[in-house]
C-alpha positions, 0 to 999 in steps of 0.5 A: 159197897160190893155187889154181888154176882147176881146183880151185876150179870142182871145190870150189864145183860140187860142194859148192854143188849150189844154185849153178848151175856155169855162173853159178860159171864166169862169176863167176870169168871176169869176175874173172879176164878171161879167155873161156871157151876159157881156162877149159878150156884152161888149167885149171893157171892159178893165181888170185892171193889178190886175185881169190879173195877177190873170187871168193868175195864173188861166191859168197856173193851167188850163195848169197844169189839176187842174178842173175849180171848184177847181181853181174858188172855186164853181160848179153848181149842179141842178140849184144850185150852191155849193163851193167846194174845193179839200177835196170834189168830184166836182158835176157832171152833172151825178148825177144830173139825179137821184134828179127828181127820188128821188122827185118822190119817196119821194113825194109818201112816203111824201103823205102816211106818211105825213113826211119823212126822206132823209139820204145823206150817204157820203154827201161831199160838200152836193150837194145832200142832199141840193139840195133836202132840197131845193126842198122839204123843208117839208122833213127831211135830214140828211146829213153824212160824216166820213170826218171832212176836208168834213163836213168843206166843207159842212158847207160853203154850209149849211145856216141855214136859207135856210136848216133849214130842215137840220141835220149834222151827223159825223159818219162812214156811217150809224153807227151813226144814229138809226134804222127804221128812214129813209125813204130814203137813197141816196149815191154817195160813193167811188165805183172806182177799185184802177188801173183804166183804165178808170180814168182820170188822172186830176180827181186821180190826183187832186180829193180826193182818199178817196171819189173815191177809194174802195177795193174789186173791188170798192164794199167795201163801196156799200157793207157796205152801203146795209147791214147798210141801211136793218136795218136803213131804215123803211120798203118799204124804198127806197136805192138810190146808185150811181156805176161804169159803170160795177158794176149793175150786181154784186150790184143786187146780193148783194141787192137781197142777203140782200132781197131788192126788186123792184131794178131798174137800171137807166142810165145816160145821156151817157146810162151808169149804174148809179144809182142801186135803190131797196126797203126794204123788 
């Protein structure tokens, strides 16, 4: 006998109080296809035995802490939505808040120019790089990953038609690309300390460790990204780094010790550290 969405949204919302009702509905949306318009306007729809049966696989992952994205395969990012899968971090709302800074930006460099080139430095699934070639499909953008199981990722993402502004580069972060060519470089690197207490546990448990954790206090990668990107970004070019929470203070002494300047810290929608910015000198 099939049920319908009305009663199987009541079942699992009320006797799964540790699952959250909204990641339920989006499970049983991507089954079923359907917008959440649907859901509320159609609740006498019936789900056939098939999609119960792959509904209910969907909680039991759900119960087990496996991210909604990696369990429906996609996540939104800026309007736009990207497929994802356990050998990429899943989008988060916090980096969005840096893209409306980056299109600032780009488009005053743009403006002087009359060109420019964004580098994405440990791309993953390409939220950000294809977000912006997106948004500004006049720019150039290089996208980077050291990863091959990541750039497979990324080339489910990548469409040659919409990101013809688009490059993608296998290289150990900025090695593989030539000096004074970038306008600007962005990069959401792996900035976690191993033994975090402010991990949670779903994220280390399901996220790949190589794109959360960094030795030296989670400065590793940041470190080597501010001294690679001195010679690869032109002069005046503009770094864009994402970092933990209590890591500012030490990233301005690295970029102030490297001559960047006009460093800027900007926070994310919890008022948290973010994103560290500077320029090239």
């Amino acid at each position: 006998m099939c049920s319908t969405i009305n009663k199987i949204l009541h079942s699992y919302c009320s006797d799964n109080s540790s699952i959250n009702k909204r990641d339920v509905e989006n499970c049983l949306l991507d089954i079923i296809g359907k917008t959440k318009t649907f859901l509320i306007t159609t609740p006498e729809y019936e789900i056939s035995k098939h999609e119960m049966k792959r509904f209910n696989r969907s909680i039991k992952l759900l119960k087990d802490g496996v991210p909604l994205a990696y369990i429906i395969g996609n996540q939104d990012f800026y309007g736009y939505n990207y497929l994802v899968d356990s050998k990429v971090l899943i989008p988060r709302a916090e980096t969005e808040i840096i893209i409306p800074e980056v299109l600032k930006q780009g488009d005053l460099l743009f403006e002087k120019n009359k060109k420019l080139k964004l580098v994405d430095a440990g791309t993953g699934s390409g939220c950000i790089g294809l977000t912006i070639a997106r948004e500004r499909p006049n720019w150039d953008i290089v996208l980077i990953d050291n990863s091959f199981e990541s750039i497979k990722t990324l080339n489910k993402n990548y469409n040659k038609k919409i990101h013809s502004n688009c490059t993608i580069v296998v290289s150990n972060w900025l090695k593989g690309l030539k000096k004074n060519i970038a306008d600007i470089i962005i990069s959401n690197p792996p900035y976690i300390e191993y033994k975090s207490k402010y991990l949670d546990e779903n994220v280390f448990k399901y996220e790949p460790h190589y794109a959360l954790f960094a030795n030296d206090k989670g400065l590793r990668d940041i470190k080597i990204l501010i001294s690679q990107s001195k010679s690869i970004l032109k002069k005046e070019g503009i770094l864009f780094i994402e970092n933990g929470f209590d890591q500012s203070r030490e990233i301005v002494k690295l970029l102030k010790k490297n001559y960047y300047e006009d460093i800027d810290i900007i926070l994310d929608y919890n008022g948290i550290n973010r994103f560290t910015v500077s320029r090239n000198s």
